[in-house]
VMD Tcl script that builds the backbone (N, CA, C; Angstrom):
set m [mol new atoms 441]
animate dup $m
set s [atomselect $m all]
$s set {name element resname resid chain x y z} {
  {N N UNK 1 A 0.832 -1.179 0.000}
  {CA C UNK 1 A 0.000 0.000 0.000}
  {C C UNK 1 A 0.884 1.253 0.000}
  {N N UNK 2 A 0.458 1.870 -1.252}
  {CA C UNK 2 A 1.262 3.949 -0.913}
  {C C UNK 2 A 0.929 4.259 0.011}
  {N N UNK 3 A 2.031 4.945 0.619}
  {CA C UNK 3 A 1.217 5.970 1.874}
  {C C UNK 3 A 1.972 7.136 0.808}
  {N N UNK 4 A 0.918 8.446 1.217}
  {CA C UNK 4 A 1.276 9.898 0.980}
  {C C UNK 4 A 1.130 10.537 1.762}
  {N N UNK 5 A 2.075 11.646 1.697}
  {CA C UNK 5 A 1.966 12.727 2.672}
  {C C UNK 5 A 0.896 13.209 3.297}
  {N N UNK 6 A 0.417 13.735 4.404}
  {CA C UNK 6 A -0.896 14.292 4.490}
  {C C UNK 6 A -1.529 14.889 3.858}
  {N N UNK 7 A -2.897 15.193 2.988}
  {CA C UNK 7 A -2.875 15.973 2.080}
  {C C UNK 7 A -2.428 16.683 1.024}
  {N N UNK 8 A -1.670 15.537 0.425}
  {CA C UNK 8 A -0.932 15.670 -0.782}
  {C C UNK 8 A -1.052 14.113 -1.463}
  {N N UNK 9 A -0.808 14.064 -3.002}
  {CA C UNK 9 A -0.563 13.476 -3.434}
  {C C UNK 9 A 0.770 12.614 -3.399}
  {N N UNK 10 A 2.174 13.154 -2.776}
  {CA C UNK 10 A 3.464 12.882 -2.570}
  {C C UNK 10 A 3.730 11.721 -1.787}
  {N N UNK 11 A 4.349 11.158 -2.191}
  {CA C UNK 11 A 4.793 9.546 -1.645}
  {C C UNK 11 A 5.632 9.910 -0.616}
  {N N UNK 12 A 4.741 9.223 0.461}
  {CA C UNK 12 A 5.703 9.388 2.094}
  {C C UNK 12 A 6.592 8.177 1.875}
  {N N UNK 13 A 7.823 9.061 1.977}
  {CA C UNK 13 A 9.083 7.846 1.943}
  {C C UNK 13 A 9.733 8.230 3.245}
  {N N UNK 14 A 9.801 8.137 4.433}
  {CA C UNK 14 A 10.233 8.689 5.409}
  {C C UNK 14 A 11.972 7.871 5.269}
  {N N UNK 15 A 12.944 8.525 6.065}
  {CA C UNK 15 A 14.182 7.971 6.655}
  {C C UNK 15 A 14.297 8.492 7.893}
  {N N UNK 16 A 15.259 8.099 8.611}
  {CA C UNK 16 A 15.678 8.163 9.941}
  {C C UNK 16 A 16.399 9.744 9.876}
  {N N UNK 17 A 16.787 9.860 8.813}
  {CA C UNK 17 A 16.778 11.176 8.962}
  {C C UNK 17 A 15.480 12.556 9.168}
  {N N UNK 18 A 14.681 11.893 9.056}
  {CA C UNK 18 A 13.589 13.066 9.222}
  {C C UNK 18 A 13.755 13.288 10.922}
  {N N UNK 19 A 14.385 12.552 11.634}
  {CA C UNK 19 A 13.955 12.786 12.763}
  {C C UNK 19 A 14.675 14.105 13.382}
  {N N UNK 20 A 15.511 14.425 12.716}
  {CA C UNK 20 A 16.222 15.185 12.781}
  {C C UNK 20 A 15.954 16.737 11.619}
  {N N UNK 21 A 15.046 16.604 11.031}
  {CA C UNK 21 A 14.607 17.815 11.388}
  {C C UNK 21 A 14.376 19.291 11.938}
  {N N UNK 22 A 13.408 19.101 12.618}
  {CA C UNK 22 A 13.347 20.017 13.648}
  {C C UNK 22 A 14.490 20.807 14.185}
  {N N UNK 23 A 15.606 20.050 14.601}
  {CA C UNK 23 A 17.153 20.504 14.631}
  {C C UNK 23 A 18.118 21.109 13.566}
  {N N UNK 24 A 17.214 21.394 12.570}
  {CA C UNK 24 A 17.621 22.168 11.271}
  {C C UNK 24 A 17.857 23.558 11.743}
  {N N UNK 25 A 19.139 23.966 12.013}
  {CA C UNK 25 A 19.245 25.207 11.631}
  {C C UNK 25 A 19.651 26.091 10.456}
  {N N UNK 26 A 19.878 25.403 9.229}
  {CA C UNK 26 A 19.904 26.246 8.058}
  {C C UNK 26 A 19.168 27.639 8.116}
  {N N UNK 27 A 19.606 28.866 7.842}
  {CA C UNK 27 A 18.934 30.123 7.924}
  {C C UNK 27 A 18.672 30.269 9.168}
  {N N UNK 28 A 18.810 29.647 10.009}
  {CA C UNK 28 A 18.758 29.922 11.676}
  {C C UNK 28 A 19.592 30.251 12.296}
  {N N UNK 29 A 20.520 30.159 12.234}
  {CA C UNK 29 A 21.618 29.805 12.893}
  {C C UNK 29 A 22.044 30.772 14.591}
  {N N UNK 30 A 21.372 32.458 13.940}
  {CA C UNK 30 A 21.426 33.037 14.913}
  {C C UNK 30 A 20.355 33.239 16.015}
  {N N UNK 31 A 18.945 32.398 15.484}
  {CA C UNK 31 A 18.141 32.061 16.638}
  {C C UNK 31 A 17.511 30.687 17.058}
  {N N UNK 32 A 17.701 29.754 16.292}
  {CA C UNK 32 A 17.372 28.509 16.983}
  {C C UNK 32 A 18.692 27.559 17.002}
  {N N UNK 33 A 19.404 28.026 15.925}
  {CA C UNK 33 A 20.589 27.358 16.423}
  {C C UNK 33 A 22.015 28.092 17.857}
  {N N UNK 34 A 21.531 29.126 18.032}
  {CA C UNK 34 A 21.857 29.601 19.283}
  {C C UNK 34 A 21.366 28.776 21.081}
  {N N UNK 35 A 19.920 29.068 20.175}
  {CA C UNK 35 A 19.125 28.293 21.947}
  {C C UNK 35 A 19.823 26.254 21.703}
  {N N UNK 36 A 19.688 25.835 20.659}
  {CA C UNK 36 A 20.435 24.246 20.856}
  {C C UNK 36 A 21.140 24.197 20.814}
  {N N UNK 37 A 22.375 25.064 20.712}
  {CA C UNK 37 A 23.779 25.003 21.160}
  {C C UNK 37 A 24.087 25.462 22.621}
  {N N UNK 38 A 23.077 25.490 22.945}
  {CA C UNK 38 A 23.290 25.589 25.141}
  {C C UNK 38 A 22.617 23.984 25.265}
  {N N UNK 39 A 22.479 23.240 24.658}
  {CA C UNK 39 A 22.235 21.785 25.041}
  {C C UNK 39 A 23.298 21.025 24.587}
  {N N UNK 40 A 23.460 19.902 25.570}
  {CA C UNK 40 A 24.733 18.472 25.010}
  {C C UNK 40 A 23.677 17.772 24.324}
  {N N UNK 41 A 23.656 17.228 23.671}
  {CA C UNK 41 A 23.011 16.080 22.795}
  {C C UNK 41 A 23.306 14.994 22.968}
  {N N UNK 42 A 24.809 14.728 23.447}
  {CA C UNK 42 A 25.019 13.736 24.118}
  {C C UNK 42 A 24.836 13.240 25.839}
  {N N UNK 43 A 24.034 14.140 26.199}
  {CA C UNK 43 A 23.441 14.313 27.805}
  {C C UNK 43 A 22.530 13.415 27.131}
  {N N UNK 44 A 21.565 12.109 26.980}
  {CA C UNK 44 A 20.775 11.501 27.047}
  {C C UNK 44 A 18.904 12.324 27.490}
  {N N UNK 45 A 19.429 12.888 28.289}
  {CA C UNK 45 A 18.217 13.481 29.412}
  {C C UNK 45 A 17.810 14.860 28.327}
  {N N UNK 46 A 18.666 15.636 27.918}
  {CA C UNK 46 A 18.665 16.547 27.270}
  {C C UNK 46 A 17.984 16.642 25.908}
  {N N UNK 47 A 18.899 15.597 25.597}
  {CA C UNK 47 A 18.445 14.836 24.110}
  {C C UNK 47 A 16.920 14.504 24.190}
  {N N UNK 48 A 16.594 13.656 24.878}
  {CA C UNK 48 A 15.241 13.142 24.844}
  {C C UNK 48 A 14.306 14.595 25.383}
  {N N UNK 49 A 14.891 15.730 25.994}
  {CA C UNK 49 A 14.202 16.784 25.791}
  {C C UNK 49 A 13.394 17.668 24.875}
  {N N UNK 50 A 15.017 17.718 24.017}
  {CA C UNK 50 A 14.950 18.213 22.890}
  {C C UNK 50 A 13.607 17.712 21.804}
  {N N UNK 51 A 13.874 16.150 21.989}
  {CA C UNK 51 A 12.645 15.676 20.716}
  {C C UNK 51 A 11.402 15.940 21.737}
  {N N UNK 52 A 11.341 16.348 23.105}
  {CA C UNK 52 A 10.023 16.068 23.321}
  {C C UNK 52 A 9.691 17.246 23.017}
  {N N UNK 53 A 10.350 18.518 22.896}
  {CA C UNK 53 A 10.002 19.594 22.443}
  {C C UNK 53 A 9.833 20.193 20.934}
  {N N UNK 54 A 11.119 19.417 20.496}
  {CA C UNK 54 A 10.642 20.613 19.122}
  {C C UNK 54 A 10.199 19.367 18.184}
  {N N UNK 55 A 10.210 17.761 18.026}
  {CA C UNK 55 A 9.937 16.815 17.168}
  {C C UNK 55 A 8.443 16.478 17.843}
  {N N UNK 56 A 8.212 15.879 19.015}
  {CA C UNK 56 A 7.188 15.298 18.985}
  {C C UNK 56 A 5.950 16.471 19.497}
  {N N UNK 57 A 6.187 17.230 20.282}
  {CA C UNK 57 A 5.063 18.442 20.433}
  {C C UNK 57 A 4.211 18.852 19.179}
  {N N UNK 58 A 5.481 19.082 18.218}
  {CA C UNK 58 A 4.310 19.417 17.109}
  {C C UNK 58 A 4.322 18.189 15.800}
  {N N UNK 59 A 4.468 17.233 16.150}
  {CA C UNK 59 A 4.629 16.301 15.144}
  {C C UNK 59 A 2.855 16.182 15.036}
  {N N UNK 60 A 2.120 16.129 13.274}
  {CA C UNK 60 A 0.852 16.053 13.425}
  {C C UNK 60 A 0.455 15.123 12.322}
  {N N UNK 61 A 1.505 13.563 12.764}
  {CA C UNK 61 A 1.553 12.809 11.283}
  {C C UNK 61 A 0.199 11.855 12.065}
  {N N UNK 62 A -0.233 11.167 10.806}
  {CA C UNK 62 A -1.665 10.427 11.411}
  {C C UNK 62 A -1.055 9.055 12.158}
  {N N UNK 63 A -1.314 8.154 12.867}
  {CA C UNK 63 A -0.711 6.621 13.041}
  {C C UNK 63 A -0.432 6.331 11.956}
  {N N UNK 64 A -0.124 5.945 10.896}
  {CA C UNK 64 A -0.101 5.502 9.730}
  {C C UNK 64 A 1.732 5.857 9.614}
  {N N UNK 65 A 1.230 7.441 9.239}
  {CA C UNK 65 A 2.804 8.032 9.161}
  {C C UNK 65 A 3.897 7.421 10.030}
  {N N UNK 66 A 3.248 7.715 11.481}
  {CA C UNK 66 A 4.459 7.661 12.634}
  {C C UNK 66 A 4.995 5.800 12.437}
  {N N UNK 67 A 4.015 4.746 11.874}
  {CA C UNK 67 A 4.138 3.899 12.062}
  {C C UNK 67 A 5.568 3.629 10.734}
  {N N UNK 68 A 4.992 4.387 9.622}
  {CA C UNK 68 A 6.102 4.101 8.766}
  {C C UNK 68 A 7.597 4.576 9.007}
  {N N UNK 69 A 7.523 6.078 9.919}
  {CA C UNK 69 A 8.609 6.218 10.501}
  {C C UNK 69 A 9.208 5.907 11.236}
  {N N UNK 70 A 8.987 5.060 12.600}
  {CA C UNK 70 A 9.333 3.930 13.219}
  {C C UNK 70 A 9.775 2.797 12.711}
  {N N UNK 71 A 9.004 2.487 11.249}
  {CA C UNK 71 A 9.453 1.281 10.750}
  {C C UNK 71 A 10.634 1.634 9.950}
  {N N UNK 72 A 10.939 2.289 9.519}
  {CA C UNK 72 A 12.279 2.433 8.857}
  {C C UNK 72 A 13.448 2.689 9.992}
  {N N UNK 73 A 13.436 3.339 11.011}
  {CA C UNK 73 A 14.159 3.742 12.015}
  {C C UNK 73 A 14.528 2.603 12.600}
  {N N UNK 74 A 13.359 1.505 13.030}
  {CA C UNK 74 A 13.858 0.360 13.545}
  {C C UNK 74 A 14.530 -0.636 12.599}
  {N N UNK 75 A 14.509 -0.221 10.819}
  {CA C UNK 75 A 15.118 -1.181 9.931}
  {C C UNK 75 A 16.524 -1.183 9.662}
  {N N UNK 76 A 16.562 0.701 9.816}
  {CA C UNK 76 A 18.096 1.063 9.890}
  {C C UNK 76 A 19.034 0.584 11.073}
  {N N UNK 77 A 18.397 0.796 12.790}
  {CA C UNK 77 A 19.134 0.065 13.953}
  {C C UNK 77 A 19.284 -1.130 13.843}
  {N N UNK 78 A 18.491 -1.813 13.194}
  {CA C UNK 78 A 18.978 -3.747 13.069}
  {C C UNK 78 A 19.915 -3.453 12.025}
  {N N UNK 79 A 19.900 -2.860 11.313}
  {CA C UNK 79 A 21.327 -3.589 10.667}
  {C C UNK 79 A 22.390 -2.946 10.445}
  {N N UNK 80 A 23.313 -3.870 11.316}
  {CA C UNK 80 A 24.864 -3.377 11.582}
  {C C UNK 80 A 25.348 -2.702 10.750}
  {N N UNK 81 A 25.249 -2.993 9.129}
  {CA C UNK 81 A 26.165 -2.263 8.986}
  {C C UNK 81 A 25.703 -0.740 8.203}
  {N N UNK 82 A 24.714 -0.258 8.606}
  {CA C UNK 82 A 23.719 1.127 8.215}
  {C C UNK 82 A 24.346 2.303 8.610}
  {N N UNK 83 A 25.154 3.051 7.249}
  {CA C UNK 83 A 25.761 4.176 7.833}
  {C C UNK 83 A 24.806 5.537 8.129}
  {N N UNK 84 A 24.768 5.893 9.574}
  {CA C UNK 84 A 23.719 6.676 10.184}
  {C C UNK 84 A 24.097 7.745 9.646}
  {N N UNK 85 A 25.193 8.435 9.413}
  {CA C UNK 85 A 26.256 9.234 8.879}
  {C C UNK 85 A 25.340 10.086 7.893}
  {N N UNK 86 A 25.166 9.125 7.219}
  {CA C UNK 86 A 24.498 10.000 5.678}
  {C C UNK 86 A 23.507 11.073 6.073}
  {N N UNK 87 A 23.038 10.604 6.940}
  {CA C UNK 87 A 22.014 11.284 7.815}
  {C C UNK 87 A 22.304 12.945 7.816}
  {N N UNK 88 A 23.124 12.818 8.812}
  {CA C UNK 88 A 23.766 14.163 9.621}
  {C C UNK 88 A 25.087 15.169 8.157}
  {N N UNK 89 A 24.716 16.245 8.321}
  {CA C UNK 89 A 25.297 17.135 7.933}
  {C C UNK 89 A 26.567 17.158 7.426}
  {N N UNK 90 A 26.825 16.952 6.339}
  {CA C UNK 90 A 28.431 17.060 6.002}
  {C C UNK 90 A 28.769 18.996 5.732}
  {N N UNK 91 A 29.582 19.755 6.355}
  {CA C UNK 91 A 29.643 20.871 6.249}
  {C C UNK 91 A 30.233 21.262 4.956}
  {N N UNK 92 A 31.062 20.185 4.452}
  {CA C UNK 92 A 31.964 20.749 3.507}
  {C C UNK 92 A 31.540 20.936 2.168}
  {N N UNK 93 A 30.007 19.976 2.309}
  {CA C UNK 93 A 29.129 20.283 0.818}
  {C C UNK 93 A 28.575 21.332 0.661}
  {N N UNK 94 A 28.797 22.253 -0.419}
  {CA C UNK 94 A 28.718 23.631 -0.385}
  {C C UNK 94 A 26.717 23.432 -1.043}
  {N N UNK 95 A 26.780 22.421 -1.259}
  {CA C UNK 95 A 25.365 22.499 -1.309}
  {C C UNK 95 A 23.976 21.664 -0.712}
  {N N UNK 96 A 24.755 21.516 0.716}
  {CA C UNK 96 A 23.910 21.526 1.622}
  {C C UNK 96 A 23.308 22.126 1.785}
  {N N UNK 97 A 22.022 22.210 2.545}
  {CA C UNK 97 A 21.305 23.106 3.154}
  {C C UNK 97 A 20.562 22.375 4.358}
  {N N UNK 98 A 21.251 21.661 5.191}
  {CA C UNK 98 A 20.899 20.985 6.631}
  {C C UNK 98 A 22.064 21.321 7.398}
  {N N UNK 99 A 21.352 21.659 8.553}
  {CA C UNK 99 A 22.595 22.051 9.468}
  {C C UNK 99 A 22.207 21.448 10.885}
  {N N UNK 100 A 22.850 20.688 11.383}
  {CA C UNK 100 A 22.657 21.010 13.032}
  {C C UNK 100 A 23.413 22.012 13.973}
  {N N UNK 101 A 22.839 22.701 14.824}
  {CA C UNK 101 A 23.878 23.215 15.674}
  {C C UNK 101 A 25.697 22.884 15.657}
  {N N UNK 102 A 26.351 24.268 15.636}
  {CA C UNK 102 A 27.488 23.937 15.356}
  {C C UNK 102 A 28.380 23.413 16.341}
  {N N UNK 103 A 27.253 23.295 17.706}
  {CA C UNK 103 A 28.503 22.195 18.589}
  {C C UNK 103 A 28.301 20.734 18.819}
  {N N UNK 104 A 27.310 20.874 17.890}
  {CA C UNK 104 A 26.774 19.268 18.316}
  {C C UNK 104 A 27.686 18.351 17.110}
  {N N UNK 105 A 28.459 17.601 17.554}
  {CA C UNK 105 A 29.272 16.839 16.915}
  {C C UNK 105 A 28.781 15.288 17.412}
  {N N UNK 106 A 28.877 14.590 16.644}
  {CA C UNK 106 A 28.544 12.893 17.103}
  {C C UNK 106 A 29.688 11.889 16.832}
  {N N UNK 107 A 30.688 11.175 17.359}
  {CA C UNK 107 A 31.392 10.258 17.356}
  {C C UNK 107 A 30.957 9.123 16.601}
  {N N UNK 108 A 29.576 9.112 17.566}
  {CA C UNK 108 A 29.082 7.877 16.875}
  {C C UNK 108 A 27.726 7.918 16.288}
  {N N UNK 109 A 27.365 8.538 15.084}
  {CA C UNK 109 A 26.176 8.703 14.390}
  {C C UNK 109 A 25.051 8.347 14.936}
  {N N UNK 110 A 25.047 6.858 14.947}
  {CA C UNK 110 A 23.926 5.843 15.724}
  {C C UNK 110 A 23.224 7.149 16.640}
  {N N UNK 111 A 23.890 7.603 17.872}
  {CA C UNK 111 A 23.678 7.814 19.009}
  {C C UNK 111 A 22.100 8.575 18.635}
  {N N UNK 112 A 22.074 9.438 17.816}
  {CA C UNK 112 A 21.198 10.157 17.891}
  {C C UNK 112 A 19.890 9.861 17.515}
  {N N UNK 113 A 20.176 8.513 16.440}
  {CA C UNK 113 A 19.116 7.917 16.170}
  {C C UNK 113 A 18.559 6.726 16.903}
  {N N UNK 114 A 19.195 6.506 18.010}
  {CA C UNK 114 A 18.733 5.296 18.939}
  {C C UNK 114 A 18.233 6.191 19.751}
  {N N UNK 115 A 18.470 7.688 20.152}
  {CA C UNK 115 A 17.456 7.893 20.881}
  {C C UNK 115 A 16.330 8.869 20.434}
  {N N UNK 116 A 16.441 8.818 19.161}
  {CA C UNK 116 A 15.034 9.307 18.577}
  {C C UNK 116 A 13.624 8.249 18.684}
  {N N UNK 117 A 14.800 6.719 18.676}
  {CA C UNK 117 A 13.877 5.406 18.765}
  {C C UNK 117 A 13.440 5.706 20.256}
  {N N UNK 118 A 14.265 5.845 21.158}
  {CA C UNK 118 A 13.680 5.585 22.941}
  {C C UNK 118 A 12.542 6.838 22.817}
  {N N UNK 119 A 12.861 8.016 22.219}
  {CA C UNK 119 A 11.394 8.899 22.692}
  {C C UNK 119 A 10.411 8.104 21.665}
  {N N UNK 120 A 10.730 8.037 20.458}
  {CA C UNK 120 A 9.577 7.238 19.720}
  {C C UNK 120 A 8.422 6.595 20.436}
  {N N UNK 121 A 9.184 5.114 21.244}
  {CA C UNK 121 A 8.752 4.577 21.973}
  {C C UNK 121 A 7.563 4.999 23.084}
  {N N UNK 122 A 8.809 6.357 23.577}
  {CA C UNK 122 A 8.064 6.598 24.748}
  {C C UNK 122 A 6.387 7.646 24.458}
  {N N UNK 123 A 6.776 7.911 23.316}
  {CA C UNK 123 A 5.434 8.809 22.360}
  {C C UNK 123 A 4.211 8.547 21.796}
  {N N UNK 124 A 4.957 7.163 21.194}
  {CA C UNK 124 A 3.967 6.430 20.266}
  {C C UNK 124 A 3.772 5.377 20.286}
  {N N UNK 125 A 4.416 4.872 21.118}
  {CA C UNK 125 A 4.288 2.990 21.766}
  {C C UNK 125 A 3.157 2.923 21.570}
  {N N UNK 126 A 2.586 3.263 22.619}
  {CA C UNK 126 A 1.372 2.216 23.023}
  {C C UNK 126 A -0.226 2.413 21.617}
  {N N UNK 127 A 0.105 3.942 21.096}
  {CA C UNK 127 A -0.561 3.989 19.393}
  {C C UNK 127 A -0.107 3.181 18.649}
  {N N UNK 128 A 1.376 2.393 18.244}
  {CA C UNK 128 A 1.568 1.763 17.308}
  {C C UNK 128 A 1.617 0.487 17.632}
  {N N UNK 129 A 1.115 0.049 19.006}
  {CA C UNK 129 A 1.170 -1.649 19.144}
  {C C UNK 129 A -0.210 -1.953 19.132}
  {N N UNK 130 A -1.157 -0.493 19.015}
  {CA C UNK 130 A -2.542 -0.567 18.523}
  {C C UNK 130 A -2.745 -0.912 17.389}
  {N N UNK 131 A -1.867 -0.764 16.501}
  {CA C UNK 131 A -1.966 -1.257 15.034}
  {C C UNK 131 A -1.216 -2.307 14.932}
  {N N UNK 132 A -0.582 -3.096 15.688}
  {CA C UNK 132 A -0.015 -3.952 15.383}
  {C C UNK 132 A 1.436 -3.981 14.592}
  {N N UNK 133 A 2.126 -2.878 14.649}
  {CA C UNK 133 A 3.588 -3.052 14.845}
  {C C UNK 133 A 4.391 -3.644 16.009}
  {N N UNK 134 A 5.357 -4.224 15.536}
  {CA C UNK 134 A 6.358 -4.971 17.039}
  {C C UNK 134 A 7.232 -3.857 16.907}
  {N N UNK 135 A 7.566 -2.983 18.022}
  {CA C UNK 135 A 8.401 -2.238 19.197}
  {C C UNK 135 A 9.908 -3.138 19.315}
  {N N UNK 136 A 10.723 -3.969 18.601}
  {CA C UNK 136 A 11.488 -3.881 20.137}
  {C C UNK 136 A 12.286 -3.506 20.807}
  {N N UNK 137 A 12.137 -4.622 21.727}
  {CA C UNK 137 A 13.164 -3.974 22.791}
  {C C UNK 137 A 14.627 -2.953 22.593}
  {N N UNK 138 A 15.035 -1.740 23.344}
  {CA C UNK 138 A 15.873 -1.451 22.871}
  {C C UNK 138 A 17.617 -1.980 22.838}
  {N N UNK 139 A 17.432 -3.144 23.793}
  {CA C UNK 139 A 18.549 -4.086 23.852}
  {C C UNK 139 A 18.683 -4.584 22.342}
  {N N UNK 140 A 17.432 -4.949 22.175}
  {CA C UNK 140 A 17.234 -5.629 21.123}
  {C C UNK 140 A 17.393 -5.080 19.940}
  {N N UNK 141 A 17.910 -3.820 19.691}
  {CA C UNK 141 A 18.400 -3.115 18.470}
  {C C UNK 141 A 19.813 -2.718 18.825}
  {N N UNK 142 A 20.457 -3.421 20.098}
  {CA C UNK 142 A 21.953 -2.726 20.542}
  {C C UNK 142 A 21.670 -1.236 20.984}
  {N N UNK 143 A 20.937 -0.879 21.372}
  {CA C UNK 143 A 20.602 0.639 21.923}
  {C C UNK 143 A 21.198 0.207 23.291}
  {N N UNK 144 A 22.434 0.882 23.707}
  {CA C UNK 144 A 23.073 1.188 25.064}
  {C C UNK 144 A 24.547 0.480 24.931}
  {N N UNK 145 A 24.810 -0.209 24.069}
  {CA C UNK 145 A 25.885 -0.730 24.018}
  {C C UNK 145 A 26.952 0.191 23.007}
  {N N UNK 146 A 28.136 0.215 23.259}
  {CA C UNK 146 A 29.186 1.098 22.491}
  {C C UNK 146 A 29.625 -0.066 21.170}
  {N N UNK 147 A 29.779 1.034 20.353}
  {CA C UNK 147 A 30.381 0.439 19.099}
  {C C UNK 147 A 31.253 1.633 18.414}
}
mol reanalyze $m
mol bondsrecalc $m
mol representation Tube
mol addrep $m
């Protein structure tokens, strides 16, 4: 089955990069990428702030959507060898136009998208096991373990 965008004809193809989003400061830089550069991203607590504020507050996708975006997010964490990378911002492409905050640096790509999965969870769990998607566990995608 197509899914499309809300009210559009456009084929919802979501990636794990959408989750990241919201953390776009392109053309921002001097006001929203100011206020998320006083956050660590790698603070866990912070992080899961962040999406509860600027991703899931106004996220206004139907179950359908969120379910397809979960499902790709959890397709990319199962498999080892999924470079999260592509994701996040390369600065040196002069024709980018995604930016995250300029102190937020990631070692390890993954990080940010395993815990886009834990707020996921904590957001939309119990809507998407209404439809019958499997959740799992976050052991169970290597979420907490170093690589």
């Amino acid at each position: 089955m197509k899914l499309n965008h809300p009210k559009s004809k456009m084929a919802f193809e979501p990636s794990p990069g959408w989750f990241l989003g919201p953390f776009d400061i392109y053309d921002r830089e001097e006001s929203l990428g100011e206020k998320l550069n006083e956050y660590d991203p790698l603070e866990s607590n912070q992080l899961q702030n962040l999406f509860d504020g600027y991703f899931f507050k106004e996220c206004g996708y139907a179950t359908k959507h969120k379910a397809a975006m979960v499902k790709c997010l959890v397709e990319a964490l199962s498999e080892d060898a999924y470079d999260f990378s592509i994701h996040l911002p390369n600065y040196e492409d002069e024709e980018n136009y995604f930016f995250l905050p300029s102190s937020w640096k990631f070692s390890r790509p993954r990080y940010i998208f395993e815990q886009a999965y834990i707020a996921s969870v904590r957001h939309w769990g119990n809507e998407l096991k209404e439809t019958g998607l499997e959740l799992p566990d976050a052991k169970q995608l290597g979420i907490g373990k170093c690589s």
